[in-house]
Backbone as ProteinMPNN parsed JSONL, in Angstrom:
{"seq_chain_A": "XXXXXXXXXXXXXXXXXXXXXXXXXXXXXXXXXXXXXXXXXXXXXXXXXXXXXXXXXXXXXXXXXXXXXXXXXXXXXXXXXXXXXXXXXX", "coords_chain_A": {"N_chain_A": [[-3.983, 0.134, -18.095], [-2.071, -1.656, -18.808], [1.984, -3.51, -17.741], [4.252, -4.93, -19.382], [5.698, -8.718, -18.101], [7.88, -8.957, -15.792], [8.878, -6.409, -16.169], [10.464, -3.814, -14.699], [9.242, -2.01, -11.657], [7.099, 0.359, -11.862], [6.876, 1.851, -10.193], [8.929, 3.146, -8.949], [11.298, 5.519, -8.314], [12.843, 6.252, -10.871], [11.278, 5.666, -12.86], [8.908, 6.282, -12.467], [8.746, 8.852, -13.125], [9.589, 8.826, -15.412], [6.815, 7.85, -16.686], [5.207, 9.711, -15.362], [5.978, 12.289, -16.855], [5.497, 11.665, -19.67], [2.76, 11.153, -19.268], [1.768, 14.353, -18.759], [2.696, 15.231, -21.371], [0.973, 14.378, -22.758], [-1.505, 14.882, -22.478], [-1.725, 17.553, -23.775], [-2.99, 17.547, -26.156], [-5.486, 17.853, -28.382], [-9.145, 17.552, -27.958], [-8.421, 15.257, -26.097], [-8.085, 14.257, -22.666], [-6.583, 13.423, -19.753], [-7.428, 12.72, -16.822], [-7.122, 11.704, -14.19], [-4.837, 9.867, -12.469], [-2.948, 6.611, -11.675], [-0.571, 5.23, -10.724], [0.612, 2.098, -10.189], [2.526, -1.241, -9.201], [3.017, -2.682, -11.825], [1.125, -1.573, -14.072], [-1.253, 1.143, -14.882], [-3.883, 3.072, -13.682], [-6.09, 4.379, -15.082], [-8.031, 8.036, -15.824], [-9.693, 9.288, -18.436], [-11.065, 11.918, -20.383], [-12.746, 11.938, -24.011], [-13.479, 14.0, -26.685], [-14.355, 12.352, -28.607], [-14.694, 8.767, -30.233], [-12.736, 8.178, -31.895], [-10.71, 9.985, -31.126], [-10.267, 9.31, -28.209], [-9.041, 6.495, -28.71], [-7.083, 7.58, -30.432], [-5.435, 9.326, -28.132], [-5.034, 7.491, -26.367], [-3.484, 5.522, -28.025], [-1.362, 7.085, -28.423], [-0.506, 7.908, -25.796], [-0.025, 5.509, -24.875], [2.369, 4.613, -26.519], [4.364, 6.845, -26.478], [4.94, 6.333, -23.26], [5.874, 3.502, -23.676], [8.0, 4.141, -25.373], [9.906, 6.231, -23.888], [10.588, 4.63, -21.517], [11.952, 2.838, -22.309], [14.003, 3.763, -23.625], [14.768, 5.423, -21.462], [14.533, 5.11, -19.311], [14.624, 2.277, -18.204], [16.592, 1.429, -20.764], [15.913, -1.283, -22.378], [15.41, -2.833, -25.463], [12.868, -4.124, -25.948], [9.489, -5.414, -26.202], [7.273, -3.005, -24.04], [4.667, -2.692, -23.295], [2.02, -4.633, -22.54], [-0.345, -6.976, -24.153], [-3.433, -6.854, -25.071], [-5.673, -8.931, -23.591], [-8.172, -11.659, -24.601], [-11.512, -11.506, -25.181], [-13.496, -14.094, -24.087]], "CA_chain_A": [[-2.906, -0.136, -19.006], [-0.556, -3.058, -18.114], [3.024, -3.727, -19.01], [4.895, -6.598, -19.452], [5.782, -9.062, -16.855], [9.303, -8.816, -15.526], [9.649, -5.118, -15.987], [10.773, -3.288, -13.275], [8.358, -1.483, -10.927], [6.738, 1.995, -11.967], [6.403, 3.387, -8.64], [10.147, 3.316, -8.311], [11.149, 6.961, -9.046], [12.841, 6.936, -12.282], [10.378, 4.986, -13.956], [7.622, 6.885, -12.122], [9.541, 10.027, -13.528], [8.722, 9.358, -17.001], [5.354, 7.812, -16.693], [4.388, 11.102, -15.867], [6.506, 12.965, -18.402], [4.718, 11.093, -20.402], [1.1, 11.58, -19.273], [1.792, 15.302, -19.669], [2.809, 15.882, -22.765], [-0.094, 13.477, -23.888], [-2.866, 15.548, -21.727], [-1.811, 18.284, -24.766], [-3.267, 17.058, -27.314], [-6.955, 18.741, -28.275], [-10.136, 16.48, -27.307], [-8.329, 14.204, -25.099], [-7.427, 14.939, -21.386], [-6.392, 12.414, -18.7], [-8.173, 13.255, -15.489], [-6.651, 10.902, -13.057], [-3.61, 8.528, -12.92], [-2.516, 5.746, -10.578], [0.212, 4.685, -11.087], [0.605, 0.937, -9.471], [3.521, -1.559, -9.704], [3.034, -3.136, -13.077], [0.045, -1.158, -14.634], [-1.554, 2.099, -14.466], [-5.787, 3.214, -13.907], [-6.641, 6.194, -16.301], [-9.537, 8.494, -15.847], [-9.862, 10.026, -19.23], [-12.103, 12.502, -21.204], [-12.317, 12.245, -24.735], [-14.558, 14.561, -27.706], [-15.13, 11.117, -29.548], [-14.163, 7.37, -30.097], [-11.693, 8.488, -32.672], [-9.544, 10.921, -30.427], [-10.058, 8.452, -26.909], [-8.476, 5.573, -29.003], [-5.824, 7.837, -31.008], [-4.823, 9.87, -27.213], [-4.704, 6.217, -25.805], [-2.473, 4.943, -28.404], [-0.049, 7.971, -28.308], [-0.294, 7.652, -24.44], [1.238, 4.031, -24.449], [3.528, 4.871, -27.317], [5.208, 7.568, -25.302], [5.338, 5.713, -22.339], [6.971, 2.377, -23.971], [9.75, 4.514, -25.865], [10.344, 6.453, -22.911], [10.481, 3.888, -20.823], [12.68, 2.021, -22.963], [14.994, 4.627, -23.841], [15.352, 6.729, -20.672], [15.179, 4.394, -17.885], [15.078, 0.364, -18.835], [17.766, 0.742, -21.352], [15.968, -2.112, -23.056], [14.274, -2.617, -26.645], [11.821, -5.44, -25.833], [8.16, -4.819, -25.774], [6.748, -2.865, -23.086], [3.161, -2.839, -22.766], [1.04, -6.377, -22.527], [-0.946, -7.274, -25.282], [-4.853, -6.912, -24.526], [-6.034, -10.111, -23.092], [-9.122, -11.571, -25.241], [-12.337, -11.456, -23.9], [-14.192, -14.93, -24.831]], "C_chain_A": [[-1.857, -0.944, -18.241], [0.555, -3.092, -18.737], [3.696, -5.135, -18.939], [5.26, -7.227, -18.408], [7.096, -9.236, -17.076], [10.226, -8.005, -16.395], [9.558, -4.407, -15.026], [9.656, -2.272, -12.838], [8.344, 0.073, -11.934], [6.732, 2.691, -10.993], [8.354, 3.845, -8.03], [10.566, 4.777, -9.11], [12.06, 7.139, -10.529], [12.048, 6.737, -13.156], [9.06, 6.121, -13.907], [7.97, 8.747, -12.802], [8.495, 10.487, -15.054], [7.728, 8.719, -17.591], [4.853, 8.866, -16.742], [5.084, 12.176, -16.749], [5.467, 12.772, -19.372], [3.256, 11.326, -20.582], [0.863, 13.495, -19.458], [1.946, 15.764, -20.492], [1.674, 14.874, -23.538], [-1.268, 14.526, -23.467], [-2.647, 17.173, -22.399], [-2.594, 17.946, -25.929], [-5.139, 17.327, -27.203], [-7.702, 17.404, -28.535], [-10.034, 15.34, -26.768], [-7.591, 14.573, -23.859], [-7.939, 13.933, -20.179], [-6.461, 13.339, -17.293], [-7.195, 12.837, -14.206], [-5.68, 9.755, -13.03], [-3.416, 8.098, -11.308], [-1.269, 4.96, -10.793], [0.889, 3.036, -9.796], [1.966, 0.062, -10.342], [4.021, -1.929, -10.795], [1.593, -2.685, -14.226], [-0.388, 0.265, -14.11], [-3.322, 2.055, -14.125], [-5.449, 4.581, -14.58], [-8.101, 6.383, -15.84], [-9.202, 9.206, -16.926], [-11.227, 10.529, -20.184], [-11.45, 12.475, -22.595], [-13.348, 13.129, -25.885], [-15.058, 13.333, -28.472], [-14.522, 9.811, -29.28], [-12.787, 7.327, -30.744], [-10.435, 9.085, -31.417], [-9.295, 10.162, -29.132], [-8.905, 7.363, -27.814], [-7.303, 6.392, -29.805], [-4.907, 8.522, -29.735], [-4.51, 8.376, -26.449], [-2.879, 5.65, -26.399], [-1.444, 5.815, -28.351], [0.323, 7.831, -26.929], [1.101, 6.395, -24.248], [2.461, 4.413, -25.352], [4.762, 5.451, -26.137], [5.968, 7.191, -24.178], [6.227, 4.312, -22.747], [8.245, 3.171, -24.418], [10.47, 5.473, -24.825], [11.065, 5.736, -21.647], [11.849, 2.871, -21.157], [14.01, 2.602, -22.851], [15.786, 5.056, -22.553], [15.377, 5.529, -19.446], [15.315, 3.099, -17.767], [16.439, 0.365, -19.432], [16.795, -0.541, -22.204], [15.168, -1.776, -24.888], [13.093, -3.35, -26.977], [10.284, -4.731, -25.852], [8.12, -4.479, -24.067], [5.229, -3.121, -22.048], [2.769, -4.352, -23.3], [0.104, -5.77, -23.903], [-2.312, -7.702, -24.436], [-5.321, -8.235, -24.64], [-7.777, -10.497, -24.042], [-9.936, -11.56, -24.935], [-13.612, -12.831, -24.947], [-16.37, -14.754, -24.421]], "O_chain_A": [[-1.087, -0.733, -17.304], [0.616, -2.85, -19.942], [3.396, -6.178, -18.359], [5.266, -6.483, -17.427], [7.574, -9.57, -18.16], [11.294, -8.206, -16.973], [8.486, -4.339, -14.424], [9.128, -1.666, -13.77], [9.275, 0.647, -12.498], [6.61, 3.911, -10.89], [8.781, 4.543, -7.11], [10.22, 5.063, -10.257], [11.901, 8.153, -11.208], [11.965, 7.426, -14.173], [8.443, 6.631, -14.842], [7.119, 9.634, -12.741], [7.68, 11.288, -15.511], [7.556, 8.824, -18.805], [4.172, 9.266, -17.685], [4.325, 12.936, -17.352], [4.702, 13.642, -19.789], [2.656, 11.599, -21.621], [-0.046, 13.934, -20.161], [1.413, 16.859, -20.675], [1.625, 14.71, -24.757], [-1.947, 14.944, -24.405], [-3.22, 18.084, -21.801], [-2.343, 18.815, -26.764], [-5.86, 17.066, -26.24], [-7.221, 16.419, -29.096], [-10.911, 14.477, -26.736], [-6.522, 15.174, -23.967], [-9.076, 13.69, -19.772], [-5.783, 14.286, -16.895], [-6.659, 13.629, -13.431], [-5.916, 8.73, -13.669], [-3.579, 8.713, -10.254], [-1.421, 3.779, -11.106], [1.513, 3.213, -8.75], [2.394, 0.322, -11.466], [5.208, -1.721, -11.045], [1.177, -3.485, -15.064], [0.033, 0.621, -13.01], [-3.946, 1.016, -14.338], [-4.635, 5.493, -14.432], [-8.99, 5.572, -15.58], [-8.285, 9.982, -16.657], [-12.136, 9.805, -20.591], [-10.267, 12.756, -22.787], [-14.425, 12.542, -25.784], [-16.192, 13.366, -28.948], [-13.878, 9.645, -28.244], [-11.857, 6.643, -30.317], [-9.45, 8.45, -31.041], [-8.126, 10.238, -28.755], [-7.744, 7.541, -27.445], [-6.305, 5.673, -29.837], [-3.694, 8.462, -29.935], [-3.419, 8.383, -25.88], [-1.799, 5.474, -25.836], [-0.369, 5.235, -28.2], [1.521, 7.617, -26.742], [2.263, 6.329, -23.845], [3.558, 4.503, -24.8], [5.574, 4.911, -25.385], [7.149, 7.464, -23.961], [7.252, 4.093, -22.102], [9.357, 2.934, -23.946], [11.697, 5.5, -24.917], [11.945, 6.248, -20.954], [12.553, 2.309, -20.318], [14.943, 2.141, -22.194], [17.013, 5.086, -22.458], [16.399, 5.254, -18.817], [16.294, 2.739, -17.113], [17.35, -0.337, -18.993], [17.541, -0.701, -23.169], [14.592, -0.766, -25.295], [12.442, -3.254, -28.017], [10.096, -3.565, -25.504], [8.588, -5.143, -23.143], [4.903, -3.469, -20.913], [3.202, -4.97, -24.272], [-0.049, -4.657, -24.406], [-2.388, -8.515, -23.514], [-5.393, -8.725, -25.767], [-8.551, -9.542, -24.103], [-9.753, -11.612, -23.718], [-14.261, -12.633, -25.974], [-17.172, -15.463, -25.029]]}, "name": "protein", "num_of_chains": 1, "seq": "XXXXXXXXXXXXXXXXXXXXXXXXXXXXXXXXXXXXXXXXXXXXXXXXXXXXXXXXXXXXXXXXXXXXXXXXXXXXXXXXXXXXXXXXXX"}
């Protein structure tokens, strides 16, 4: 998961704060549970389990949610997009 370019680092600790805020209260949510996080300067790696295609892609999208309005709110201050827009694959 990537975020936009020329937003401030994740590994810096407030950001990195509520990244993982974030990844815990998502790793609630029944048949989806994030194994492993990395959190790197402008993107994360996920290891996640999910019960189906349905619940991987609806714990995904609540994942980023979380993390952009968090992100936004609590330590940016801004209202701009956060996360990148999935690159196409020709």
């Amino acid at each position: 998961m990537r975020v936009c370019a020329g937003l401030a680092n994740l590994r810096r600790p407030a950001e990195f704060r509520v990244v993982r805020k974030a990844i815990e209260r998502g790793n609630r949510k029944p048949g989806f549970r994030l194994n492993q996080f990395s959190v790197q300067t402008n993107h994360l790696h996920l290891i996640v389990e999910a019960s189906d295609r349905i619940a991987l892609a609806r714990g995904m999208q609540g994942l980023a949610t979380r993390m952009a309005k968090a992100l936004n709110v609590k330590a940016l201050i801004r209202r701009a997009r956060v996360r990148s827009l999935p690159v196409p694959v020709a």
